[in-house]
C-alpha positions as CSV (number, residue, x, y, z in Angstrom):
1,X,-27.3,13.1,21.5
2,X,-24.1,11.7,22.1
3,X,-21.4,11.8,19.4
4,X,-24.0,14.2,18.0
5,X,-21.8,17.4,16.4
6,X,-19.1,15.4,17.8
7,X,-20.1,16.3,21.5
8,X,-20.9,13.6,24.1
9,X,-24.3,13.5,25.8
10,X,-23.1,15.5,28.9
11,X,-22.2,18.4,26.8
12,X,-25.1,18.7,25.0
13,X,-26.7,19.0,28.5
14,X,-25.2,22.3,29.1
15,X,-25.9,23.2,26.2
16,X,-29.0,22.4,26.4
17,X,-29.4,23.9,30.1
18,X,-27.9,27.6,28.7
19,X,-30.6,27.9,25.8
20,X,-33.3,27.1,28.6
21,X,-31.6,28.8,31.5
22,X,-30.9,32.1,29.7
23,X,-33.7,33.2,28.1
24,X,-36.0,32.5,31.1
25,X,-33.0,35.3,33.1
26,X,-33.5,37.9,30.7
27,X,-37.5,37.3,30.5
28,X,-37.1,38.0,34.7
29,X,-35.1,41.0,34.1
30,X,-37.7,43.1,31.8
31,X,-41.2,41.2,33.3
32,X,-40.2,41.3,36.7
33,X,-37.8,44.4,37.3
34,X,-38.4,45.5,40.7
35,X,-41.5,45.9,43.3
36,X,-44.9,47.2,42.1
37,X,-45.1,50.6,44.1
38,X,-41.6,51.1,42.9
39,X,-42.1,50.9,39.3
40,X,-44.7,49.6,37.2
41,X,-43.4,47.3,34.0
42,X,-44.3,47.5,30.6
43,X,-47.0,44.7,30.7
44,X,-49.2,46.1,34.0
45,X,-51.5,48.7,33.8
46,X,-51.7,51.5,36.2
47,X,-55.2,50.0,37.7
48,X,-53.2,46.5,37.9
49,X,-50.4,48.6,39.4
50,X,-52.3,49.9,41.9
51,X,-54.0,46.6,42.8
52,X,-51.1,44.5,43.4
53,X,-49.7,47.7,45.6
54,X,-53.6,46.8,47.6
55,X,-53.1,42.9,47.9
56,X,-49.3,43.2,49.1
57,X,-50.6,45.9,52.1
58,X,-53.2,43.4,52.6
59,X,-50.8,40.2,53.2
60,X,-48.6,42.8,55.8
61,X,-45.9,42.9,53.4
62,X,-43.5,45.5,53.4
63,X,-42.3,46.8,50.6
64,X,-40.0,49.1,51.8
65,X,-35.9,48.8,51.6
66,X,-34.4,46.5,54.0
67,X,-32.1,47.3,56.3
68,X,-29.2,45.3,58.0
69,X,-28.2,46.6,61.5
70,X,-27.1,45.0,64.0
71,X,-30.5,45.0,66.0
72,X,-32.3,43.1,63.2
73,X,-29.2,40.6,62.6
74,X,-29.7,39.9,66.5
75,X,-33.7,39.6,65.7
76,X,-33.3,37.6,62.8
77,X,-30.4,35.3,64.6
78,X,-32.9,34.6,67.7
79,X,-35.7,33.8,65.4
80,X,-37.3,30.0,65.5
81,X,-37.6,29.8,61.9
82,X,-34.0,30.5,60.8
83,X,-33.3,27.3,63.3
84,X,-35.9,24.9,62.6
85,X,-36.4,25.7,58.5
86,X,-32.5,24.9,58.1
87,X,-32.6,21.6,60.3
88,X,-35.9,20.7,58.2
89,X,-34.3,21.4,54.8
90,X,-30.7,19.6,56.3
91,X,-32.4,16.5,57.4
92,X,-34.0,16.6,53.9
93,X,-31.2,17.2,51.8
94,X,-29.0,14.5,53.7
95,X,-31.2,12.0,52.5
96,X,-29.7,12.3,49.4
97,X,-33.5,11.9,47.4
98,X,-32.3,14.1,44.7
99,X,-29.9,11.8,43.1
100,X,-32.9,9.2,42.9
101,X,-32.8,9.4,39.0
102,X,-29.0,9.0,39.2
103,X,-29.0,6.3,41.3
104,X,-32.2,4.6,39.1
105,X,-30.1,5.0,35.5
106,X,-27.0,3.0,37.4
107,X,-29.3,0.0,38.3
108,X,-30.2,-0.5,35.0
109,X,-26.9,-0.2,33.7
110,X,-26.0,-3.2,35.8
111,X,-28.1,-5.1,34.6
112,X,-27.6,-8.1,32.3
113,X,-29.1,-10.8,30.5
114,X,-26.4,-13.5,29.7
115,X,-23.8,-11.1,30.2
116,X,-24.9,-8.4,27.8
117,X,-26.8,-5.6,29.0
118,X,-30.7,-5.7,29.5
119,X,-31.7,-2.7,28.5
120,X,-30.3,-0.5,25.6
121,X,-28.7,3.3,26.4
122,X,-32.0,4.4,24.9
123,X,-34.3,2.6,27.4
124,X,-31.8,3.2,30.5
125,X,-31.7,7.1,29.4
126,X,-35.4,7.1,29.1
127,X,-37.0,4.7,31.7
128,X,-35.6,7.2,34.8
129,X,-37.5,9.6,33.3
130,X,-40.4,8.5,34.5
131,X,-39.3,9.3,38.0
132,X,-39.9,13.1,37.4
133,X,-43.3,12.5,35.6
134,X,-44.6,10.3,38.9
135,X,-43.0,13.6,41.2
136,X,-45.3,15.6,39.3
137,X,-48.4,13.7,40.7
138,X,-47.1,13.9,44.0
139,X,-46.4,17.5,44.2
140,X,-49.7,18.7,42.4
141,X,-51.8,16.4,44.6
142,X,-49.9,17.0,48.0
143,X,-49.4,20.7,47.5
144,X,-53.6,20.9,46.7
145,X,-54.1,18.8,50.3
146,X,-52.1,21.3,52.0
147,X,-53.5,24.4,50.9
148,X,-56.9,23.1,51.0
149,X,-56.4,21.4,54.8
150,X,-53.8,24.1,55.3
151,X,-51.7,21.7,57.0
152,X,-48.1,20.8,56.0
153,X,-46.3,19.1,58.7
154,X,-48.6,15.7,58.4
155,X,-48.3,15.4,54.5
156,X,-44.5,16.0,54.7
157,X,-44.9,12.8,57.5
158,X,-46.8,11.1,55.1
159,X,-44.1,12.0,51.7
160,X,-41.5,10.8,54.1
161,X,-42.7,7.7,55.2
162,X,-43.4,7.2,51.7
163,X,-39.9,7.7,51.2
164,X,-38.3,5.5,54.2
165,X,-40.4,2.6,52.5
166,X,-38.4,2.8,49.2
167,X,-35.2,3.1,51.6
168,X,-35.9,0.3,53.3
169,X,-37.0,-1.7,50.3
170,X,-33.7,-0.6,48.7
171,X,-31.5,-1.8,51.8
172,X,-33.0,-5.2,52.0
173,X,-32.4,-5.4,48.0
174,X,-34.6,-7.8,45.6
175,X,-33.5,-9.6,42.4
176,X,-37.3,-8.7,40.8
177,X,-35.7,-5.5,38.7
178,X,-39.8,-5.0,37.8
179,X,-40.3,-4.4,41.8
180,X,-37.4,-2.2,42.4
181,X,-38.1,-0.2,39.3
182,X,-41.7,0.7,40.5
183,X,-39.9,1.1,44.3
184,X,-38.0,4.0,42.3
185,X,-40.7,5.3,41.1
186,X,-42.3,5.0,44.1
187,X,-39.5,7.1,45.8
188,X,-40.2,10.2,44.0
189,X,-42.1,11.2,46.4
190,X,-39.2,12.7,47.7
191,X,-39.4,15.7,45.4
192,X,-42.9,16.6,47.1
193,X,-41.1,18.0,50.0
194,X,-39.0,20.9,49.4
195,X,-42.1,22.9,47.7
196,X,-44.1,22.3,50.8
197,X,-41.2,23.4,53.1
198,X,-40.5,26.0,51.1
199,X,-44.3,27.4,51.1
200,X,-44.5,26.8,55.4
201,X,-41.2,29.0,55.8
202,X,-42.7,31.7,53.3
203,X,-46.1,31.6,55.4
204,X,-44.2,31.0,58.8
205,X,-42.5,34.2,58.3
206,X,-45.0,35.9,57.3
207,X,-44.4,39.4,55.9
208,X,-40.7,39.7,57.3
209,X,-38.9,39.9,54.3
210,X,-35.8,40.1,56.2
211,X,-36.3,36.9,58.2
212,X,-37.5,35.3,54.5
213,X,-34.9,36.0,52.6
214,X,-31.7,34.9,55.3
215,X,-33.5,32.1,56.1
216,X,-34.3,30.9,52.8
217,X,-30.7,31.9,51.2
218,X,-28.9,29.6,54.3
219,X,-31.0,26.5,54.6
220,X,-30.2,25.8,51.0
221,X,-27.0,26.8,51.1
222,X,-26.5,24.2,54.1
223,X,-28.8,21.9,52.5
224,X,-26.0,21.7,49.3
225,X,-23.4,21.7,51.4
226,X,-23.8,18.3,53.5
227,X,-26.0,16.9,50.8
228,X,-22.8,16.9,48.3
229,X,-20.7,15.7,51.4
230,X,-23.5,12.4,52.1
231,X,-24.0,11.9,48.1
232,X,-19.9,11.9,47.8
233,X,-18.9,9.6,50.9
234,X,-22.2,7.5,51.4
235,X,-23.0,6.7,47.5
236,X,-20.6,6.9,45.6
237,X,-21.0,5.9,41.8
238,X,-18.2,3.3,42.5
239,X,-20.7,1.3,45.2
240,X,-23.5,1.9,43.1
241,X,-26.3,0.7,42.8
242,X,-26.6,-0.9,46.3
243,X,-24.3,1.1,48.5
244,X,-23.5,-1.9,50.4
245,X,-19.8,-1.0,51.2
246,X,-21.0,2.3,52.6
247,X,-24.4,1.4,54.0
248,X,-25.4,4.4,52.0
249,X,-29.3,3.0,52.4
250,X,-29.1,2.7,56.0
251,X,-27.4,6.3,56.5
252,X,-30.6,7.8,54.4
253,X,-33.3,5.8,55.9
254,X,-31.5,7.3,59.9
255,X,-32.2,10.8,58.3
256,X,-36.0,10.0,56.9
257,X,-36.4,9.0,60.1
258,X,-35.4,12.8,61.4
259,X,-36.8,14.3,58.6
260,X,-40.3,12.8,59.6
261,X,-39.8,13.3,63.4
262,X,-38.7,16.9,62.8
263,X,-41.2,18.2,60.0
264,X,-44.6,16.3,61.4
265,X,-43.9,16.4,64.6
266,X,-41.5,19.0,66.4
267,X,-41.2,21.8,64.0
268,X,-44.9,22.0,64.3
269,X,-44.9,22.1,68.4
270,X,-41.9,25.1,67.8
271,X,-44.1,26.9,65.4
272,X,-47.2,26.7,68.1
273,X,-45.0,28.5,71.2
């Protein structure tokens, strides 16, 4: 798409992102307008009404308006799972896994065969891609293992170590661009994780909507924060693509290394007191 209209490529991306992003907000606002025993939209019956009222009592859910005083700030602030859901998602996020495609689409820009590039911008705009369709396999298969074993803390270990491999792999370096490439697709496995945090701080707080909701809103408002402050210092696009100046691989694989000590084996141990 670039030059396309007379745009460049990152352009179009916004443009694209609005004609996705927008329709899906206003689809939200009429489907999905407010809580079922509050008021019933267009598309549910009142029998379907009535049943979702049935299977939200059933899951302890309250549905009633929530209310900030200062007694349930102090309950909320004392709470285990505001604490440990924020470090989990922190350590995560400071591995900097989410600029994995980035990070894949500069290696292949650097390389060259006889000094001209290897791969064309089609293939080196294509090839990353790849990285969210081998994500997809990890996240159907290890979400299905976790709700069928109904354990999280060991398949988040075992994303992780998956993970620190790649890191490793990346901080030694190899000139085999066919091995790295599969190592980055290997490393995807990184975007397994969130969901599966995400789903054990859902059913770790169970129906406190309260607790939920402030937990949820600042563990990923802390996870952007010092993930934009490691991706800008520790790999910048000027070291790229193997960070040696700023160690940028090291600094990731210390915080797998938390990541994986925290979620498979503390976090659990807190959740158990």
């Amino acid at each position: 798409m670039n030059g396309k209209l007379g745009l460049s490529s990152w352009r179009w991306v916004f443009i694209f992102d609005f004609i996705i992003g927008i329709p899906i907000a206003i689809f939200g606002l009429f489907c999905c307008p407010d809580e079922p025993n509050r008021e019933r939209p267009w598309w549910m019956t009142e029998r379907e009404q009535v049943l979702s009222i049935q299977r939200i009592a059933e899951e302890n859910r309250d549905t009633t308006e929530m209310k900030w005083d200062l007694p349930t700030l102090k309950r909320l602030l004392t709470s285990w799972q505001l604490y440990g859901f924020c470090l989990a998602w922190g350590f995560m996020e400071c591995t900097c896994g989410v600029n994995l495609q980035r990070w894949m689409t500069l290696y292949l820009k650097s390389l060259t065969v006889d000094g001209r590039p290897k791969y064309s911008i089609e293939k080196i705009n294509d090839l990353p891609t790849v990285v969210g369709c081998v994500e997809l396999v990890y996240l159907l298969t290890s979400s299905t293992l976790a709700d069928s074993l109904q354990l999280r803390a060991p398949i988040i270990a075992g994303l992780g170590l998956i993970q620190l491999a790649a890191y490793i792999i990346f901080h030694i370096w190899s000139a085999n661009s066919a091995f790295l490439i599969a190592v980055y697709y290997l490393c995807s496995a990184y975007g397994a994780i969130s969901p599966l945090i995400s789903a054990w701080l859902n059913s770790g707080c169970g129906g406190d909507r309260q607790l939920r909701a402030l937990t949820t809103s600042l563990m990923i408002s802390i996870g952007y924060a010092v993930e934009t402050v490691s991706q800008q210092f520790m790999f910048p696009t000027s070291d790229a693509p193997r960070f040696q100046r700023t160690h940028g691989y090291a600094f990731g694989i210390g915080w797998v290394v938390a990541m994986i000590v925290w979620c498979g084996v503390l976090l659990p141990l807190v959740e158990r007191r």
